[in-house]
C-alpha positions as CSV (number, residue, x, y, z in Angstrom):
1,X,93.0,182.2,90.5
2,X,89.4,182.7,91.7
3,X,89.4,185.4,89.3
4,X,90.1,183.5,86.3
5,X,88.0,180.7,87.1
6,X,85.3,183.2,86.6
7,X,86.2,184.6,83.5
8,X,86.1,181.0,81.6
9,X,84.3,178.1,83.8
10,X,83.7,176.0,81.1
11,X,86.7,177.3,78.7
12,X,90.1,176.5,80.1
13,X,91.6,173.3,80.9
14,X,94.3,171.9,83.4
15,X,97.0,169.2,82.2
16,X,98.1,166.9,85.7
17,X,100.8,164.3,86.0
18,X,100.0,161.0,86.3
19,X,99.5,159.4,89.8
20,X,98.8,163.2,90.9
21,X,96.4,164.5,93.6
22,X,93.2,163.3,92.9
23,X,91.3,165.9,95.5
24,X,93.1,168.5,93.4
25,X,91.8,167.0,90.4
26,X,88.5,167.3,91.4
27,X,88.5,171.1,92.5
28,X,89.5,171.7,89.0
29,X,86.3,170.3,88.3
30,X,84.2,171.8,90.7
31,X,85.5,174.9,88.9
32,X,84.7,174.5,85.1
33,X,87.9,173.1,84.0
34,X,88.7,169.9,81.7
35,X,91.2,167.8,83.4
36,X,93.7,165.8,81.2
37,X,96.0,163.4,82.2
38,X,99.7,162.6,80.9
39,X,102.8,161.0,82.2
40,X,106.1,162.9,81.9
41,X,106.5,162.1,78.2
42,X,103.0,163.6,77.8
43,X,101.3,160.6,76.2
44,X,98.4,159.4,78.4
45,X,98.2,155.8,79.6
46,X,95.6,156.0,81.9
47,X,91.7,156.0,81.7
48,X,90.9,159.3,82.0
49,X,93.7,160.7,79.3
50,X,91.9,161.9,76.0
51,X,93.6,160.2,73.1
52,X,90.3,159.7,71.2
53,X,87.8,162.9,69.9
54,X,83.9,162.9,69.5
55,X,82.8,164.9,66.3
56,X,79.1,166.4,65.9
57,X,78.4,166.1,62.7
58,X,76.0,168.4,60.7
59,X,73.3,165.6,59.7
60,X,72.9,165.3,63.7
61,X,75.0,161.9,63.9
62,X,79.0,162.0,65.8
63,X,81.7,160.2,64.7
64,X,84.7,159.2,67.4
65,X,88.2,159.6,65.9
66,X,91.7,159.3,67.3
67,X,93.4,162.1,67.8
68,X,96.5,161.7,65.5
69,X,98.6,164.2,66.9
70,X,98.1,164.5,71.1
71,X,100.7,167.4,71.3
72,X,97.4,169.5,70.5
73,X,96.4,168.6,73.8
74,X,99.4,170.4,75.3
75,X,98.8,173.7,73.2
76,X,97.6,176.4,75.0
77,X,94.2,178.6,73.4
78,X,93.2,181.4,74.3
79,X,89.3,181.0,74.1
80,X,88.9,185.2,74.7
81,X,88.6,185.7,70.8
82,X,86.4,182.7,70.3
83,X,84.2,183.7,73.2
84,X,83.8,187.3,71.6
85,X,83.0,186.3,68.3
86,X,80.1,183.9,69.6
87,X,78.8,187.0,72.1
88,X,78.8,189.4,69.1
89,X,76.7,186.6,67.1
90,X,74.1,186.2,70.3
91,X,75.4,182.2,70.8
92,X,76.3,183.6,74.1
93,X,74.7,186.1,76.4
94,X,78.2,186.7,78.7
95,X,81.8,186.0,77.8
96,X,81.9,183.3,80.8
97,X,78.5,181.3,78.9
98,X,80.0,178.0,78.2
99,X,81.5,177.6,74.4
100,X,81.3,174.3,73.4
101,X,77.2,174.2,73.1
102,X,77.8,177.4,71.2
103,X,79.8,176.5,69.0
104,X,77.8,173.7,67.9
105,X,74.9,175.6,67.2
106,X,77.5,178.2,65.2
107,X,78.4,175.4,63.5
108,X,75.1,174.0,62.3
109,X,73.5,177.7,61.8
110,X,76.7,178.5,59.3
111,X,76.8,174.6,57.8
112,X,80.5,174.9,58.4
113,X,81.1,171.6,58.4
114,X,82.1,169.0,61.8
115,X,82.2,170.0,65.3
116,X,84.7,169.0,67.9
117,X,82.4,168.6,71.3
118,X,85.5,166.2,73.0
119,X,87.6,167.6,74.0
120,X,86.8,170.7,74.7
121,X,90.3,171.8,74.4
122,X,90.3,170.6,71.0
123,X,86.9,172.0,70.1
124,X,88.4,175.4,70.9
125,X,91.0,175.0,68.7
126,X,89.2,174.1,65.8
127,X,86.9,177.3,66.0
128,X,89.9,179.2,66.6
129,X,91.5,178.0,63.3
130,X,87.9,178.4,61.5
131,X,87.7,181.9,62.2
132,X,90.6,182.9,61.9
133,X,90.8,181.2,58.2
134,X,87.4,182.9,57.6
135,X,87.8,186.7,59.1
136,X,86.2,188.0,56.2
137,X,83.3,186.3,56.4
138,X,79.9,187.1,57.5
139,X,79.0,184.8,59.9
140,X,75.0,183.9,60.3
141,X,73.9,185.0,64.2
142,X,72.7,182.5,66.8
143,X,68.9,181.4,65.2
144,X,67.6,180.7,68.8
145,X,66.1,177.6,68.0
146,X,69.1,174.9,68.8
147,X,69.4,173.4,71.8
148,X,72.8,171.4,72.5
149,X,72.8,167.8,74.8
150,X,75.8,166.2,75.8
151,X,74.0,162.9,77.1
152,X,76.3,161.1,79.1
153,X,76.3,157.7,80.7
154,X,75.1,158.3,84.6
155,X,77.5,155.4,86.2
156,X,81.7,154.8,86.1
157,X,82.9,153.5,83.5
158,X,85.2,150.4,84.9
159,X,85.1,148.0,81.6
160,X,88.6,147.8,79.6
161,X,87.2,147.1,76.8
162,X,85.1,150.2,76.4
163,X,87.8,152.4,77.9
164,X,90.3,150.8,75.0
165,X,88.1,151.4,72.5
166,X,86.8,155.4,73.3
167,X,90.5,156.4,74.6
168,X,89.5,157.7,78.0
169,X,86.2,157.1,80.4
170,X,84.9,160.9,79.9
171,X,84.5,159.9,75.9
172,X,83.1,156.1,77.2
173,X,80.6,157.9,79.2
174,X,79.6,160.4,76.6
175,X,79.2,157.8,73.9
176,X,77.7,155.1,76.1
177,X,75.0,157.6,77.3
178,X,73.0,159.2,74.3
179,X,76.5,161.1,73.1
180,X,75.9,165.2,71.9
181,X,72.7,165.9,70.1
182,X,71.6,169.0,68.9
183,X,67.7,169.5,69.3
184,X,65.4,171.8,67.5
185,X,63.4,174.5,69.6
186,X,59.4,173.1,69.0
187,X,56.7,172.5,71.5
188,X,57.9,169.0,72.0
189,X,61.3,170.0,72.6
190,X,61.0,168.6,76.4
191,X,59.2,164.9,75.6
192,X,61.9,164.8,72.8
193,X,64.6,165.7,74.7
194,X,63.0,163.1,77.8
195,X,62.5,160.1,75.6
196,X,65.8,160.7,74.1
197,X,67.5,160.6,77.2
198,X,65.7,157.2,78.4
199,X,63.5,159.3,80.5
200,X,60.1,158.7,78.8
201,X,58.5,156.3,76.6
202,X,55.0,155.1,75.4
203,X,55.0,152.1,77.3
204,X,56.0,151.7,80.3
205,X,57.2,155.5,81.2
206,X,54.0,157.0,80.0
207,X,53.8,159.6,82.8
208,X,55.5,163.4,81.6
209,X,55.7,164.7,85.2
210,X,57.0,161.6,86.7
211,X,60.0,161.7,84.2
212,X,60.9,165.0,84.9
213,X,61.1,164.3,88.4
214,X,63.1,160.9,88.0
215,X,65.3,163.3,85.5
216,X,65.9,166.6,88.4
217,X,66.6,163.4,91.1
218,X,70.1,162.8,89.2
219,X,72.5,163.2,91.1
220,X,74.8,164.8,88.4
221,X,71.1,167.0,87.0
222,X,69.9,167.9,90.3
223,X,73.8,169.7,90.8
224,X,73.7,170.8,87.6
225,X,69.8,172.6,88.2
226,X,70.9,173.7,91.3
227,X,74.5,175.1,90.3
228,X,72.4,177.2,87.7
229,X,69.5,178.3,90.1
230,X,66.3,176.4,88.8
231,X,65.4,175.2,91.7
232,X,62.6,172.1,91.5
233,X,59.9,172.0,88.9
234,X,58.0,169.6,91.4
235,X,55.5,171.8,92.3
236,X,54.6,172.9,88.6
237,X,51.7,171.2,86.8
238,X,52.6,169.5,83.4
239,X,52.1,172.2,81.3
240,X,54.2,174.1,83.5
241,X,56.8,171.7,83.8
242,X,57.6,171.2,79.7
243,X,57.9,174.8,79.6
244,X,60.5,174.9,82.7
245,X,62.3,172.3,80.9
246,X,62.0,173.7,77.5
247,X,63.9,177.2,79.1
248,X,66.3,175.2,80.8
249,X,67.5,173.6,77.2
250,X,67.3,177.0,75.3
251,X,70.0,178.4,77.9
252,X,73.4,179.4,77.1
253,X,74.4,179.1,80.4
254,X,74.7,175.4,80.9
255,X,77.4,173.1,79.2
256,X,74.6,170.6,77.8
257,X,76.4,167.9,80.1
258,X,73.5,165.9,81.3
259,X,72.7,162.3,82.5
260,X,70.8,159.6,81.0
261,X,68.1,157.4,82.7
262,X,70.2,154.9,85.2
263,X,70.3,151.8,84.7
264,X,67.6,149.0,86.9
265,X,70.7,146.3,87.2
266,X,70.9,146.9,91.0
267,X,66.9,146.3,91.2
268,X,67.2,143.3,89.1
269,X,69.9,141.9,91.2
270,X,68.6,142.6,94.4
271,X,65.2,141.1,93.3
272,X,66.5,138.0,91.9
273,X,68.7,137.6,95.1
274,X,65.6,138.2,96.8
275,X,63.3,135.9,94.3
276,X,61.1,138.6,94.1
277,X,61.7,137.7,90.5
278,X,62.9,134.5,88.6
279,X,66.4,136.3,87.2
280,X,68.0,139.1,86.6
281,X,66.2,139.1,82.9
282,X,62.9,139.3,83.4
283,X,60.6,141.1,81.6
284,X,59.7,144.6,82.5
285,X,56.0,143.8,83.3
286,X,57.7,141.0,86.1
287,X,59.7,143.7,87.3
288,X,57.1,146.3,87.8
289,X,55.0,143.3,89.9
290,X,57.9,143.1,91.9
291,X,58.2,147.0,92.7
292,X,54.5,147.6,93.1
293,X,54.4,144.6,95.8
294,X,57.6,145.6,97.6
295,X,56.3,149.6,97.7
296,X,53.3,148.4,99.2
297,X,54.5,146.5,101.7
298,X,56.9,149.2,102.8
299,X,54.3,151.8,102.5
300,X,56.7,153.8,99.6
301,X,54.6,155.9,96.7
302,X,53.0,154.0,93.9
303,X,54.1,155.8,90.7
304,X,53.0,154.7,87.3
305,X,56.4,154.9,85.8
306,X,58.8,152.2,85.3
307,X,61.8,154.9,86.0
308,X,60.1,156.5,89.0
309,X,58.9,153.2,90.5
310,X,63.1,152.0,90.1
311,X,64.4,155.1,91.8
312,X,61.9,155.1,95.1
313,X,62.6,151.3,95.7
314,X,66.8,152.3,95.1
315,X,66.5,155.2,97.4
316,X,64.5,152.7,100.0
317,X,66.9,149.7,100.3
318,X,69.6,152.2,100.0
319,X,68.9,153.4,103.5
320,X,67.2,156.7,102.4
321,X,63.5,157.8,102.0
322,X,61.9,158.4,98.6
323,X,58.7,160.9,100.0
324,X,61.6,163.0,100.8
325,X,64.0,162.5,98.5
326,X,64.4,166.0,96.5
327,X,63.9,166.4,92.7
């Protein structure tokens, strides 16, 4: 129900039979849920079935594992006493916060030991078990100086090879992006978390509040931003901006779920087809010739970073227009 959806939007989870409704799917989505597919004997074949698990560690480094025994995924948890026990401890302001970012920073702040970020069904689970094992304990409250990143991969993951080897394309994704990081709360908390993310850089992505605004035009960030009411930093100054970005991170109300810089392989291609440049491997310098000439001549912005310079010419040939385009 509407209802429930409510009460947990990033806490439940929805198991769907192969070859079902992939609109359906996708409304579970929408909604907060963690879709996992099996076939009638509830092993999962396909791409997007979870049959491998990515563990935050407490040195800051994550392991991916198998998941030896994938009837866990079929066993329900209730995530009510979870969700209390993090809201009593201030890792969440509301029982609805998302519980996975939590959790790692309850994890990290009481050096308990590895933390299940994928699945999130899983992840549940193992705090259950934890606290329940540990009632007696006296559990350290939230420090309020962890931020939690799940830095995912911003395209489809369509290789075999990957999808073999991480179990399922939402693990691929996560662990071909920047995977989950837990970041400490410090003045250069948004650079950090920038540069991490592919965003920013010393050479050739030099420019703070051009990476913010190549990092709100993601599609999945900008939904994300907008789904949590932040609106646009664009009209902020610099200063203004790290400090907008620095609250975003310190929220408990986001799942950490964000994209990493895209990839330039379509600008390369189209270039090279275009022999605007030599080959698709050019150097980054070659490149940048190649987008400054081509923004000229079609009257689009001249932005000193690499990133930003990539996403106006994308938007262009892609039928849209960048001095328009929202971030």
């Amino acid at each position: 129900s509407n209802k429930a959806n409510h009460a947990w939007p990033q806490a439940f989870f929805v198991l769907l039979l192969e070859g079902g409704s992939g609109p359906v799917a996708s409304a579970f989505k929408r909604a907060g849920a963690e879709v996992l597919w099996i076939n009638k004997d509830g092993a999962g074949k396909n791409r997007n079935h979870a049959s491998k698990q990515v563990i935050l560690q407490l040195n800051g480094n994550y392991t991916v594992e198998l998941i030896t025994d994938l009837d866990l995924l079929l066993q329900f948890v209730d995530p009510a006493a979870v969700a209390q026990t993090l809201q009593s401890l201030n890792y969440i302001s509301t029982l609805d916060d998302p519980l996975i970012p939590a959790l790692a920073k309850f994890y990290r702040a009481n050096d308990i030991g590895p933390c299940i970020v994928y699945p999130r069904h899983l992840g549940l689970q193992q705090a259950l078990a934890t606290m329940t094992a540990s009632s007696a304990r006296r559990w350290k409250p939230n420090p309020g100086n962890l931020a939690f990143v799940a830095a995912y991969h911003s395209s489809s993951v369509q290789n075999k090879q990957a999808l073999a080897h991480y179990g399922s394309e939402q693990c691929a994704k996560l662990c071909l992006g920047k995977g989950p990081l837990l970041l400490e709360s410090r003045p250069t908390l948004a650079d950090e978390f920038l540069t991490r993310l592919g965003f920013l850089d010393e050479q050739h992505n030099c420019d703070f509040g051009e990476a913010v605004g190549v990092f709100c035009g993601g599609t999945k960030n900008s939904k994300v931003l907008r789904t949590l009411g932040w609106g646009s930093p664009s009209a902020l100054d610099d200063r203004s901006k790290r400090a907008w970005l620095h609250t975003v991170l310190m929220s408990t109300k986001y799942s950490g779920d964000w994209s990493v810089v895209p990839v330039d392989v379509c600008i390369r291609e189209f270039f090279a087809s275009r022999n605007f440049i030599r080959h698709r491997e050019a150097s980054i310098p070659d490149v940048v010739r190649a987008l400054k000439k081509y923004s000229v001549e079609h009257g689009l912005p001249l932005f000193n970073n690499y990133n930003a310079l990539v996403r106006s010419v994308d938007w262009h040939f892609r039928g849209g227009d960048p001095r328009t385009r929202r971030v």
